[in-house]
C-alpha positions, -999 to 999 in steps of 0.1 A, spaced: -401 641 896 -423 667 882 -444 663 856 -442 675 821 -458 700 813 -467 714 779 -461 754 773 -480 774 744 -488 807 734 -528 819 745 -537 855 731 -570 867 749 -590 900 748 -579 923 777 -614 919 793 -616 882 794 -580 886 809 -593 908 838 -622 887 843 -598 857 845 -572 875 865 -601 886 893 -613 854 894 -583 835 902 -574 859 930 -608 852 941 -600 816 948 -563 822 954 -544 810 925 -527 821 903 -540 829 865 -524 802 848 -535 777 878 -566 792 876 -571 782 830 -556 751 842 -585 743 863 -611 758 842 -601 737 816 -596 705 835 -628 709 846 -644 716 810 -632 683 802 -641 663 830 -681 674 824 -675 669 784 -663 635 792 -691 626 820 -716 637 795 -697 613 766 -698 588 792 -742 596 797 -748 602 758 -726 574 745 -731 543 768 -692 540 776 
């Protein structure tokens, strides 16, 4: 079964959009694959950094 997923509205300035939208056809995804991963990613390092600062 898939998981669920959580939908939501994101507004962003046209720019950031085309910077987005070339980048994830650089690395072959799509654009909402491609926030997805950015922001996996984001909080991976916050939390490695938590993990560095706050002892566990």
């Amino acid at each position: 079964m898939a998981e669920d997923r959580k939908s939501f509205l994101l507004r962003l300035p046209p720019a950031l959009w085309k910077d987005i939208e070339q980048w994830s056809a650089d690395e072959l995804r799509s654009v909402n694959a491609q926030i997805e991963y950015v922001l996996r990613d984001a909080v991976a390092r916050r939390k490695k950094g938590q993990d560095k600062a706050g002892g566990g």
